[in-house]
C-alpha positions in Angstrom: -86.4 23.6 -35.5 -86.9 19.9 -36.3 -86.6 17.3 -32.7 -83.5 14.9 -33.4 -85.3 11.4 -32.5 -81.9 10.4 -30.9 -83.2 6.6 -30.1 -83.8 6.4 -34.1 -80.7 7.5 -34.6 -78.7 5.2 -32.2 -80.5 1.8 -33.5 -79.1 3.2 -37.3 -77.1 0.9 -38.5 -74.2 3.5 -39.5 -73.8 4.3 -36.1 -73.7 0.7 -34.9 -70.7 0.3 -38.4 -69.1 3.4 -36.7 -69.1 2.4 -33.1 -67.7 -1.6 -34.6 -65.2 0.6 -37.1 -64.0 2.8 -33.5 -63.5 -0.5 -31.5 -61.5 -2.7 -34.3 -59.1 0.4 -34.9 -58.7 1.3 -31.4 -58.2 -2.5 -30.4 -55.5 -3.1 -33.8 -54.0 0.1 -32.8 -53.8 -1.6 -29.1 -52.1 -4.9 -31.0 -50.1 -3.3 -33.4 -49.1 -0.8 -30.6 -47.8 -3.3 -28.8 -45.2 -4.8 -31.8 -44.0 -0.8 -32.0 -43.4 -0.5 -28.5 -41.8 -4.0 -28.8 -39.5 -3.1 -31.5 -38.2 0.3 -29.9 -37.3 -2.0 -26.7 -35.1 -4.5 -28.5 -33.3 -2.0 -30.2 -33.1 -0.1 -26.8 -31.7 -3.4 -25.5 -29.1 -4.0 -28.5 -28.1 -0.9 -28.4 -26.1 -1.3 -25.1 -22.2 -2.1 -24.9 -21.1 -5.1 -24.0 -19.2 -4.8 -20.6 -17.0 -6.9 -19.7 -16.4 -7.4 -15.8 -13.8 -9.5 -13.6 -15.1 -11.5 -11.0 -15.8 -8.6 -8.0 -17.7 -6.4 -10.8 -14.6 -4.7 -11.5 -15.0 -3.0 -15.2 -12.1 -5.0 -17.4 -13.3 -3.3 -21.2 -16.5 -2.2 -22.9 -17.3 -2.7 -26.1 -18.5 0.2 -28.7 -22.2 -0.8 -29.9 -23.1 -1.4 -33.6 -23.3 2.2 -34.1 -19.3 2.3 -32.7 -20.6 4.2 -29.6 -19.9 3.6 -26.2 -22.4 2.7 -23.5 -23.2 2.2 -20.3 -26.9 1.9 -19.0 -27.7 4.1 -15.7 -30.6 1.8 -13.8 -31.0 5.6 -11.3 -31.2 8.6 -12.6 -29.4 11.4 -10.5 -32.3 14.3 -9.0 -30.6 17.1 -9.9 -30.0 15.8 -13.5 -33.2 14.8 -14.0 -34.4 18.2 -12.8 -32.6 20.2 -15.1 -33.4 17.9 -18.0 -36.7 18.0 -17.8 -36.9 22.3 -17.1 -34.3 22.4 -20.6 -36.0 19.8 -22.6 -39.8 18.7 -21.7 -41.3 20.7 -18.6 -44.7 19.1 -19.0 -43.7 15.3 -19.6 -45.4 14.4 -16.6 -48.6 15.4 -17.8 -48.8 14.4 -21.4 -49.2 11.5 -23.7 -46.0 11.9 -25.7 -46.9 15.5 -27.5 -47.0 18.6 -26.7 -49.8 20.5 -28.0 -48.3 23.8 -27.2 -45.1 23.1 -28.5 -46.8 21.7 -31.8 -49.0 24.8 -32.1 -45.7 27.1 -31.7 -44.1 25.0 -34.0 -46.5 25.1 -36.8 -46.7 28.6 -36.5 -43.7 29.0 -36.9 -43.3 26.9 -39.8 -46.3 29.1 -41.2 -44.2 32.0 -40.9 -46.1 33.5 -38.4 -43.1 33.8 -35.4 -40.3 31.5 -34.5 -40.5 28.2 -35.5 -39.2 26.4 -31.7 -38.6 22.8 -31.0 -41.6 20.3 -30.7 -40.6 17.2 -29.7 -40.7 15.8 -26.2 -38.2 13.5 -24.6 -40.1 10.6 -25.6 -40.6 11.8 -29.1 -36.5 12.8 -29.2 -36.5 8.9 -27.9 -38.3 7.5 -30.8 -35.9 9.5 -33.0 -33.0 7.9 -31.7 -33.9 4.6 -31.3 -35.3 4.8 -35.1 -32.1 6.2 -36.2 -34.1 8.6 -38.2 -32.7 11.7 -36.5 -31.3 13.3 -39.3 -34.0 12.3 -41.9 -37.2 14.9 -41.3 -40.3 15.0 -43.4 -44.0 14.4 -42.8 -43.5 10.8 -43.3 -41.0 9.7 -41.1 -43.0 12.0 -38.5 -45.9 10.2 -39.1 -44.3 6.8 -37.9 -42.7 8.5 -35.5 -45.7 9.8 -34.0 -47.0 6.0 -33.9 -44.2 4.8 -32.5 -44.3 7.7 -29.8 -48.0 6.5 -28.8 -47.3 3.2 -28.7 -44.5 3.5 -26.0 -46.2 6.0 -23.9 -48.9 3.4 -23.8 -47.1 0.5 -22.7 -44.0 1.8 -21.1 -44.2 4.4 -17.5 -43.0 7.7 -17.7 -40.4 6.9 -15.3 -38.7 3.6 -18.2 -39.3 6.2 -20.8 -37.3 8.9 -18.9 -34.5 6.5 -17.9 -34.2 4.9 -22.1 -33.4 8.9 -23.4 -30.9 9.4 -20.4 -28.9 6.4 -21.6 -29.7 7.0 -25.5 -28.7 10.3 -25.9 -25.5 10.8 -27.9 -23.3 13.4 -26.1 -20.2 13.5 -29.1 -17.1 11.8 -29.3 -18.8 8.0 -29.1 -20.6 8.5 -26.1 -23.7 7.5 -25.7 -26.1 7.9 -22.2 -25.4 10.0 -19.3 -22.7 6.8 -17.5 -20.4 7.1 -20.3 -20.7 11.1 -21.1 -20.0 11.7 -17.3 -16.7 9.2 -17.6 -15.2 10.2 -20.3 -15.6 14.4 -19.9 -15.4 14.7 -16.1 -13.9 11.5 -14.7 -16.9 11.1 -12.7 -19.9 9.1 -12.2 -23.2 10.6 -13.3 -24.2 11.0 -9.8 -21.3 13.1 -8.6 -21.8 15.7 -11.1 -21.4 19.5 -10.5 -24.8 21.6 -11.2 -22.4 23.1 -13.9 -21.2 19.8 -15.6 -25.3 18.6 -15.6 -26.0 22.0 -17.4 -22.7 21.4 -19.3 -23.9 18.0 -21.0 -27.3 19.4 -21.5 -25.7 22.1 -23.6 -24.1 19.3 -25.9 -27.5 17.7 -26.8 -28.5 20.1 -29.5 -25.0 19.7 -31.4 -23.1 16.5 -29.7 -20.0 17.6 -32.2 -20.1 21.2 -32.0 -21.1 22.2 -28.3 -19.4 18.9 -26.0 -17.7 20.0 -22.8 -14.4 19.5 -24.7 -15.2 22.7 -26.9 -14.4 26.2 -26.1 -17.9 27.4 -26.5 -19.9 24.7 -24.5 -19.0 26.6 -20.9 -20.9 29.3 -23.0 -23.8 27.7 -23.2 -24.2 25.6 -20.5 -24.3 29.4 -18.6 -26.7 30.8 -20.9 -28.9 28.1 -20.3 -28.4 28.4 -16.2 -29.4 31.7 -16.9 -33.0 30.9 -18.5 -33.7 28.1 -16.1 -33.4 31.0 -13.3 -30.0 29.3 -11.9 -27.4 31.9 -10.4 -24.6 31.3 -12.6 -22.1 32.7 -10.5 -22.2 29.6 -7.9 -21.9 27.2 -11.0 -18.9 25.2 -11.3 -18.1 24.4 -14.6 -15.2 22.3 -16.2 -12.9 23.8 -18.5 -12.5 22.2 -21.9 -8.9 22.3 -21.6 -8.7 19.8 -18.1 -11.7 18.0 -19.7 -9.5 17.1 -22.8 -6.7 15.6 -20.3 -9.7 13.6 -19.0 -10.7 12.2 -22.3 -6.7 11.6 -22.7 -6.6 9.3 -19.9 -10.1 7.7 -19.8 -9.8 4.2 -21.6 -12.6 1.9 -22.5 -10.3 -0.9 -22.0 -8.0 -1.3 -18.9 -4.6 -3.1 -19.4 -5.7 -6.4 -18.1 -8.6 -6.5 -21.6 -4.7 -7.1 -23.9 -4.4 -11.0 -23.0 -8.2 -11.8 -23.1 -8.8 -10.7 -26.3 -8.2 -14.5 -27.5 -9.7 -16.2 -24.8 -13.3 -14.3 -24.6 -15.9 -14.7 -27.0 -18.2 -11.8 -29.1 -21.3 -12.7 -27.2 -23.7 -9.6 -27.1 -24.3 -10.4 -24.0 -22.5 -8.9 -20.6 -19.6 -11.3 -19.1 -18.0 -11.7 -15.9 -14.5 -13.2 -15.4 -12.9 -15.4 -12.8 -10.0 -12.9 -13.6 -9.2 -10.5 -10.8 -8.6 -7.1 -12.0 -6.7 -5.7 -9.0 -4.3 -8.7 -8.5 -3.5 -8.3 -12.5 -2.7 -4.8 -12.2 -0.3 -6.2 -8.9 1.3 -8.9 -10.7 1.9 -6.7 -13.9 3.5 -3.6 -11.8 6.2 -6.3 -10.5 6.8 -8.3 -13.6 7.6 -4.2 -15.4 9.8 -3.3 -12.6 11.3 -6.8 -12.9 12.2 -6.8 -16.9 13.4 -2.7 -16.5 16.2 -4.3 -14.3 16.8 -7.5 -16.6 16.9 -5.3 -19.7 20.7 -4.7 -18.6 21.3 -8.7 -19.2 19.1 -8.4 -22.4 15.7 -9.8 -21.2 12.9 -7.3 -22.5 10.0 -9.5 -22.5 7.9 -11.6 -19.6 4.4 -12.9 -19.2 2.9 -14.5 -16.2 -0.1 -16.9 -15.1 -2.2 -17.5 -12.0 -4.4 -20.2 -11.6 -7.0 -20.5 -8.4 -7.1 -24.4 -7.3 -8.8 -26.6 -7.3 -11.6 -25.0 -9.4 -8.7 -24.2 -12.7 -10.0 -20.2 -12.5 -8.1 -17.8 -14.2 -6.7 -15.2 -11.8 -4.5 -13.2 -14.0 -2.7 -13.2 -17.5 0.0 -10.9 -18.2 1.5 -11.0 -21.7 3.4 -8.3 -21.9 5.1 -5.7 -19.4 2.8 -3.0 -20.9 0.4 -3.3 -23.4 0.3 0.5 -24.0 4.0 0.3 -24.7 4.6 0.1 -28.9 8.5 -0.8 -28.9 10.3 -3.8 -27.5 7.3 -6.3 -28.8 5.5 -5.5 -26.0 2.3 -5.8 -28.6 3.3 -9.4 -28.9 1.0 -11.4 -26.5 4.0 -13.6 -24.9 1.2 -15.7 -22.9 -0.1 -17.6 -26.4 4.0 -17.8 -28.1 5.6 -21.5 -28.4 8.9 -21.3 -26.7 11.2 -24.3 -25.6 10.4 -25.0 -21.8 13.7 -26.2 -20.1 13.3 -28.3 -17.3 9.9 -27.5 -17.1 9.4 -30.6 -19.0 11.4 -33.2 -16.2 8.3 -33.5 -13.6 6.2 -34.8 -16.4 8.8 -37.7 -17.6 9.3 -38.6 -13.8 5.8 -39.1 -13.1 5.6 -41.5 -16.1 8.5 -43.0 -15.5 6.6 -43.6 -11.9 4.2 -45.2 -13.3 6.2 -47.6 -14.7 8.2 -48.7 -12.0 10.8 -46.2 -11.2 10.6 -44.7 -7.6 12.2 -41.5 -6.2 14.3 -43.9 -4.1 16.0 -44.9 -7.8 19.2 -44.9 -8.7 20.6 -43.6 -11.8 24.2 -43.2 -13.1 24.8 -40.0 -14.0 27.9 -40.1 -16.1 28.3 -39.5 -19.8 26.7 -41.2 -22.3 26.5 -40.6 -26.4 23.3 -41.1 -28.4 22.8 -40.6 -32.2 19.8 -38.3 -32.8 17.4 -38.8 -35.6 19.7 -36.4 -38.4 23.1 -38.8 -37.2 24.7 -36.2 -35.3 26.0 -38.1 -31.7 24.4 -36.1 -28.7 26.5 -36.1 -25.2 24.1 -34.7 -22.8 25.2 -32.6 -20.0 24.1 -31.2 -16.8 24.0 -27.3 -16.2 27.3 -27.3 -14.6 29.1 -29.9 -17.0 29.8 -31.8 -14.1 29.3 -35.8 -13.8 28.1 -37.1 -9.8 27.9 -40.7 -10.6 25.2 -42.8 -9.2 22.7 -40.9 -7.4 18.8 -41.4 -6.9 15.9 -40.1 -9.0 14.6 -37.7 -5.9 18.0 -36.1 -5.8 18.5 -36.0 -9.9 14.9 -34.2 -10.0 15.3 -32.1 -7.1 18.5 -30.4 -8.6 17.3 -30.9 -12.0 20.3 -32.8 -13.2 20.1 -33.5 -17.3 22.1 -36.7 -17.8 19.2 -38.7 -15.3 16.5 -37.3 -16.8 17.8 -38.3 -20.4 17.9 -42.1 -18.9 14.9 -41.6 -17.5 12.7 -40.9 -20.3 14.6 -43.5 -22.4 13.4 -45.9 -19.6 9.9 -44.1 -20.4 10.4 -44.7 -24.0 10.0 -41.8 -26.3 6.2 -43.5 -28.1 4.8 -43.5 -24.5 5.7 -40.3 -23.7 4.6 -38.8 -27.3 1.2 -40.7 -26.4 0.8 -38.9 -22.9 1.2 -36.0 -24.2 -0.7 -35.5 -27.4 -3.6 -38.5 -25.9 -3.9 -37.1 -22.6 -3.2 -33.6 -22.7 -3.9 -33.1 -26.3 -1.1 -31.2 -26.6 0.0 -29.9 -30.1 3.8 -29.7 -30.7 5.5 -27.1 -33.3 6.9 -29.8 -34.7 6.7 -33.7 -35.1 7.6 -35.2 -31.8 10.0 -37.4 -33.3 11.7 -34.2 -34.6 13.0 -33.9 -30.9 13.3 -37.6 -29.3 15.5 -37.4 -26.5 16.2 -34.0 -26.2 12.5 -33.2 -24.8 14.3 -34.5 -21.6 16.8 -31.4 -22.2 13.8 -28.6 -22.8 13.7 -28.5 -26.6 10.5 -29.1 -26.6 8.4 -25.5 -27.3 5.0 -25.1 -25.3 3.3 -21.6 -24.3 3.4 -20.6 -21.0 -0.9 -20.7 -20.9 -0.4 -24.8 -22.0 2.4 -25.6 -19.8 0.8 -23.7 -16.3 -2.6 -25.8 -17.5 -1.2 -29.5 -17.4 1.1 -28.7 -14.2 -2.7 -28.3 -12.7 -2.5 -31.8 -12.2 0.2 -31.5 -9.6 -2.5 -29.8 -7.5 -5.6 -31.5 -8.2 -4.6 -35.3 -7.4 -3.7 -35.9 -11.1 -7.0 -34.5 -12.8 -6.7 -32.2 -15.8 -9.7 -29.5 -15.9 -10.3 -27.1 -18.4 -9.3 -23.7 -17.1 -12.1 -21.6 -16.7 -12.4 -18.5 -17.8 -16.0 -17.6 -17.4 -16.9 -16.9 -13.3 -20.7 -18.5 -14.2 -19.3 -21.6 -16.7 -20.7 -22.2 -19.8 -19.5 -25.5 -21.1 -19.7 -28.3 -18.8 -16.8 -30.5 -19.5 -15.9 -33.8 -18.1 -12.7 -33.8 -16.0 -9.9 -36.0 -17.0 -8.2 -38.3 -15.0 -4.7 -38.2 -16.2 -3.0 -40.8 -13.6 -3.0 -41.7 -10.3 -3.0 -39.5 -7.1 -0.5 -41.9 -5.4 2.2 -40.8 -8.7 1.2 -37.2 -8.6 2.2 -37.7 -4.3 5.8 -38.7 -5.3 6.1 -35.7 -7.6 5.0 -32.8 -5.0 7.2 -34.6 -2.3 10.2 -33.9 -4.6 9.5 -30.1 -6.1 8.1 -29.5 -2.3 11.6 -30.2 -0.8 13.2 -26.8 -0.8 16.6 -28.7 1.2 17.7 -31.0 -1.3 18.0 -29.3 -4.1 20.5 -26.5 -2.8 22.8 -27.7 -5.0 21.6 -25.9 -7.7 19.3 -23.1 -6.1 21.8 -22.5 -3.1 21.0 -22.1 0.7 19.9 -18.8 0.1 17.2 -18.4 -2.6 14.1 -16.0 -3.6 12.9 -19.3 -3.8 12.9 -20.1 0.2 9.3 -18.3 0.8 8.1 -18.2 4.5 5.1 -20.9 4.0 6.1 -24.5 3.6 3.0 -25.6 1.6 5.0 -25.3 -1.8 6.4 -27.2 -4.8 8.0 -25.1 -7.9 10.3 -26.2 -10.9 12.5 -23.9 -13.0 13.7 -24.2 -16.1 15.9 -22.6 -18.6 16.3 -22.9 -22.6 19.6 -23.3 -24.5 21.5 -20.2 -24.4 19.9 -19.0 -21.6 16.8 -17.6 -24.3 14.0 -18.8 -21.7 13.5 -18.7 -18.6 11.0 -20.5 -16.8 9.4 -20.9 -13.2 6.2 -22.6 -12.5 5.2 -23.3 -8.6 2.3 -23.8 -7.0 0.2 -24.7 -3.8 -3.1 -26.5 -3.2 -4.3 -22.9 -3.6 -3.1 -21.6 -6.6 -0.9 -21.9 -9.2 1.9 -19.2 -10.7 3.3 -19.6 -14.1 6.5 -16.9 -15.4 8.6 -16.9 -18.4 11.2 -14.2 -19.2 12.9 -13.5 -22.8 12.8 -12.0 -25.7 10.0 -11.9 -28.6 12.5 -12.2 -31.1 14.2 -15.2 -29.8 17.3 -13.8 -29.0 19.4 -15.0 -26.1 20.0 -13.5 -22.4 23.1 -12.4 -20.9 23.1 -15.4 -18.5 19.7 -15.2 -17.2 18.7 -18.7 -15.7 15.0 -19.7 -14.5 16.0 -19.0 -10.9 17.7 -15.3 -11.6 15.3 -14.0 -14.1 11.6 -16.1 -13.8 12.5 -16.7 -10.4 12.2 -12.8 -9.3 9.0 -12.4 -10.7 7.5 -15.8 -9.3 9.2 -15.1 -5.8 7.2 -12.2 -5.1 4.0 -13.0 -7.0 3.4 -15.8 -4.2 4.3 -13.2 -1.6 1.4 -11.2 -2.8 -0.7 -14.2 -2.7 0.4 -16.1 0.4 -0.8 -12.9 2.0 -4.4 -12.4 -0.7 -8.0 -14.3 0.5 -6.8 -16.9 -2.4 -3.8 -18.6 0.6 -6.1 -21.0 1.9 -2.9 -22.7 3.3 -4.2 -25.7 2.4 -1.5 -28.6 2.8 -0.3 -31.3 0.0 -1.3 -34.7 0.6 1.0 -36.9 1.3 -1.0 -40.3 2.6 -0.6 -42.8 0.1 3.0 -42.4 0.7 5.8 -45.2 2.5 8.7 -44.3 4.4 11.8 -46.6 3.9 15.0 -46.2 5.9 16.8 -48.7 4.0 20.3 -46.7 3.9 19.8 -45.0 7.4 17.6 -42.0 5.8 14.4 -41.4 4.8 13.4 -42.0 1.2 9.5 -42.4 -0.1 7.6 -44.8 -2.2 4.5 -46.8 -2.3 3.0 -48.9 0.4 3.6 -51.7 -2.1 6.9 -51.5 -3.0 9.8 -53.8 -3.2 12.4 -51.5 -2.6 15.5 -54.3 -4.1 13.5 -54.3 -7.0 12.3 -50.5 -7.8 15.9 -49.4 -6.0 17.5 -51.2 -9.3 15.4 -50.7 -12.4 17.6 -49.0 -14.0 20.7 -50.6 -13.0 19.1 -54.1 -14.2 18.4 -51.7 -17.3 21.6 -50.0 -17.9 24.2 -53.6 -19.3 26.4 -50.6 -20.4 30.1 -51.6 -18.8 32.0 -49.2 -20.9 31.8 -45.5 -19.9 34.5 -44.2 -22.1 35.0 -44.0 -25.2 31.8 -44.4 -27.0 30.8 -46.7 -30.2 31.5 -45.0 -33.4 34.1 -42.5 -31.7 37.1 -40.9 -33.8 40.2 -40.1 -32.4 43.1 -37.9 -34.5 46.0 -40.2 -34.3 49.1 -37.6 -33.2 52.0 -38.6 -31.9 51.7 -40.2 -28.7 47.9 -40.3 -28.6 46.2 -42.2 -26.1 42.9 -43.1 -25.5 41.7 -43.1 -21.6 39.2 -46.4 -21.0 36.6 -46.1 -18.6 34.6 -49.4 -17.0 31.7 -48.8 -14.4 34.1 -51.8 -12.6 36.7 -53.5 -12.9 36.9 -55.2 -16.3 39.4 -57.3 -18.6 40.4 -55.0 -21.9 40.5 -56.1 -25.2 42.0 -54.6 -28.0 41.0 -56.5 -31.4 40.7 -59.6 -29.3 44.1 -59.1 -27.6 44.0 -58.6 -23.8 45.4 -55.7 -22.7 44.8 -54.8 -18.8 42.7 -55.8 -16.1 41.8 -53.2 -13.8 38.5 -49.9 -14.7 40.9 -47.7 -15.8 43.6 -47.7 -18.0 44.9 -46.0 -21.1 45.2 -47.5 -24.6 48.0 -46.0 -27.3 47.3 -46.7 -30.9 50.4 -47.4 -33.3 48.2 -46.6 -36.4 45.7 -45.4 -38.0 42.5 -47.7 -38.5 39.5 -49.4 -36.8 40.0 -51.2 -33.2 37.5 -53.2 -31.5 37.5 -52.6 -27.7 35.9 -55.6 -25.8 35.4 -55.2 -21.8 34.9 -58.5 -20.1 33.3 -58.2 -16.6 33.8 -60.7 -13.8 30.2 -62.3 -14.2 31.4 -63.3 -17.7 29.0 -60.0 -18.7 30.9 -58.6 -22.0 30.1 -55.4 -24.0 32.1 -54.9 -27.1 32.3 -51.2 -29.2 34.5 -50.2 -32.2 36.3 -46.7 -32.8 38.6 -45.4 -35.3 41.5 -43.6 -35.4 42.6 -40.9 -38.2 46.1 -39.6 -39.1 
């Protein structure tokens, strides 16, 4: 037998082509390797739900993946789990490099004919499959690229990674996807309070996820036959009926009640978000505002929505739309939070702090009696307070304080309507239903339709010394915006003063009130729509901030239901639940840049700066109007005997057509026909205002 000159051999150049040939593939295989690997993680990655979390962790919704399954990744696998997976599935994945020779050997015998043609693939093969999405599709080529794929992942990724992706890729039936979500949704448990019979019970469902998942009849079957080949005494096993784990997969919800109202506000990042919302106060706050309406559907309010806002910062605590989102009937679909409605009195803090601004004081005076304005369509307008009651002249703290109508007209015509158009849609970029000028004066009566999420935003600024920030949504930001200075902290001063005084406004709220709450450190204003269709509260605190309206979707009206009886409830004991939460920081308002003046033997506030002759009068000085009754442009029906009452704010000389008639602020005047008259009043400082009516047979 020839000698084999091996030292010849190794300096051929074929072997030195081979060796070169051995190295390039093994280092491409390396590099491409690395892209396969690469591509099976990012799908891994993508292939988790988004969760969606409020701001303690708390789990708010998830979202089903592009495949419409649910998921939730497990970072710890339970023992026993893992134990029983690995016996069932892959007993030797420790020890190989992603195939197992036996299993192929078995398997290819098997497919020869020659025995039982078993399963071959490992867990990180079954892996590969998934996250390929080639389950379903077998032949030699898509093994082929499997088996690449399969190498390239047990080269780069540990055993333990590789173990952890199948547990939370594997489909289990009924969209869900990973061991989290199949434990959740079939037992009501977490993964790692599983029984030894529910492990073995979701292992029996991976062959056939449709046809063998805990919520069918046979699955018990199976789980039990396969204790029985892993050596396990099934007699100890606890296993889960399919009936009780159908009343589990009745009541498990991928999204919880407080998901309805953020549907709008959150955006479809693939990404994981946490809230500033706070799940358990939501699900608080919603319990009282359902018991609330069941009791106000007698006086035909069915629908209610509510807002809290943590101060300073503008977080979102809770939104509350509707009642019950899981509720079909009574519009309880209808997201009430987002909805235009007119805001009542809501609206009069706003006017007086711009009326503030430009001169007025609380210390004011105002005459509230009645007065007739033509609205933009020519029809005359006679504005009235809620009780149709007159109190003559009174001051602007008292007028806002019982929320009288009459002043707060005057008020904003002191304003002027433009200005007050510009504040709103320059500085809170507010966008109306309708023209502005469509509602003129009558935005001092609560025409004017805002939703309850715009109107709780801009009463921020009652709480954070006049400067609007965005509300935030988002418990890590992700725009930085610029905060706006609206006005002037000394303004926004005068305005808490007046909605933090709880004693002068009994008049309208009463001695005893759901509104009298055992911390001082409070300011609130109610509000309620024409025909009692809305009703409003919004109050707040350094702290935090609580928003309610109560009505109906449909627009139809109440049976009576004010701001204070309806709204009122609901607010009431929302800030009981927060006055005693870790939000009550019982923080105090500020009141510093405020003057005392004890002009009239009584305390009344303004500026350090004021002359109080001066800002007492503004509107007096403003007001020339000497006749109170009747108006310019009135028609009387001339009857017999018809008189007409006149009305001076003093004591005037009467003129009828230039004819004097009486001297005094009251008298009557009796027409003898039909026809116009000019009435002339003549006051003592040689002050004269003239109007004309007619009278009509």
């Amino acid at each position: 037998m020839p000698k084999i000159n091996f030292k010849k051999w190794l300096n051929h150049k074929h072997f030195s082509v081979i060796v070169s040939l051995l190295l390039v593939s093994f280092i491409s295989f390396f590099i491409v390797g690395y892209y396969f690997q690469k591509q099976l993680m990012e799908t891994y990655n993508k292939q988790s739900s988004v969760i969606i979390q409020d701001k303690t962790g708390e789990i708010i919704s998830i979202k089903p993946n592009e495949k419409g399954y649910w998921t939730q990744n497990l970072d710890k696998i339970s023992p026993r789990f893992k134990e029983f997976l690995l016996e069932k599935e892959d007993e030797y994945f420790y020890h190989h490099f992603g195939f197992n020779p036996w299993s192929i050997f078995r398997a290819s015998v098997g497919y020869l004919g020659f025995g039982s043609e078993g399963g071959s693939s490992t867990i990180t093969q079954q892996l590969v499959k998934i996250l390929l999405g080639k389950e379903l599709e077998r032949n030699v080529k898509n093994k082929i690229i499997e088996s690449f794929y399969t190498l390239s992942i047990e080269l780069y990724q540990s055993k333990e990674r590789i173990l952890k992706m199948y547990v939370n890729s594997v489909y289990f039936g009924n969209h869900a996807q990973g061991l989290a979500e199949a434990s959740q949704l079939y037992f009501d448990v977490s993964s790692d309070m599983l029984t030894d019979g529910q492990v073995l019970q979701l292992l029996a469902t991976i062959s056939s996820p449709t046809k063998n998942n805990p919520a069918q009849f046979k699955n018990q079957q199976i789980a039990l036959a396969i204790a029985q080949r892993l050596g396990l005494n099934n007699q100890t096993l606890i296993t889960t009926d399919s009936v009780v784990v159908k009343e589990n997969m009745q009541k498990y919800s991928h999204f919880s009640k407080s998901s309805f109202e953020l549907r709008d506000l959150i955006d479809n990042s693939s990404e994981n978000q946490q809230l500033t919302v706070d799940k358990e106060l939501t699900e608080k706050i919603r319990k009282i505002v359902d018991r609330n309406i069941e009791d106000l559907k007698l006086r035909g309010a069915k629908n209610a929505a509510a807002v809290i806002i943590k101060l300073p910062e503008n977080e979102i605590l809770t939104l509350i739309g509707s009642p019950d989102p899981g509720y079909f009937a009574e519009g309880y679909q209808i997201n009430m939070l987002k909805e235009p409605r007119p805001i009542g009195s809501t609206i009069k803090p706003f006017i007086y702090l711009k009326a503030f601004e430009k001169g007025l004081r609380p210390y004011t005076l105002v005459d509230d009696r009645e007065y007739k304005y033509i609205t933009a369509i020519g029809f005359p307008l006679y504005p009235k307070n809620f009780d149709y009651k007159y109190r003559g002249e009174v001051s602007l703290y008292y007028a806002l304080s019982n929320s009288l109508n009459v002043p707060a007209v005057k008020v904003l015509e002191y304003v002027e309507l433009e200005d007050f158009y510009k504040f709103l849609e320059k500085d809170f970029e507010f966008k109306a239903v309708q023209d502005l000028d469509n509602y003129q004066l009558g935005i001092a009566l609560g025409v004017l339709e805002m939703s309850l999420i715009d109107l709780t935003h801009y009463f921020t600024i009652f709480s954070n010394n006049g400067v609007l920030k965005e509300l935030k949504i988002y418990k890590n930001n992700k725009a930085l915006t610029l905060d706006k200075q609206i006005t002037e902290p000394k303004y926004i001063q005068l305005i808490n003063k007046i909605l933090n005084d709880r004693k002068t406004g009994i008049e309208q709220f009463g001695l005893k009130s759901d509104f009298n709450l055992f911390q001082p450190n409070y300011a609130l204003k109610t509000g309620t729509s024409r025909d009692f269709r809305d009703s409003w509260v919004v109050g707040y605190t350094p702290d935090f901030l609580v928003g309610v309206w109560i009505g109906n979707h449909d627009n139809t009206p109440t049976k009576g239901i004010s701001g204070q009886l309806g709204a009122g409830r609901i607010w009431a004991e929302t800030m009981e639940v927060l006055l005693n939460s870790e939000y009550n920081k019982k923080t105090s308002f500020e009141f510093n840049l405020l003057k005392k003046f004890y002009e009239k033997g009584f305390i009344e506030y303004g500026l350090p700066d004021d002359n109080y002759e001066d800002h007492l009068n503004a509107l007096r000085e403003r007001d020339l109007t000497l006749i109170l009754h009747p108006h310019n442009g009135d028609i009387f029906l001339l009857e017999k005997d018809t008189k007409i009452i006149l009305e001076a704010k003093k004591a005037v000389k009467w003129f009828i057509n230039g004819k004097f008639l009486d001297e005094c602020q009251t008298t009557i005047f009796i027409p003898q026909k039909a026809g116009q008259y000019r009435i002339r009043a003549e006051g003592n400082n040689g002050f004269q205002e003239t109007i004309t009516i007619w009278t009509n047979e």
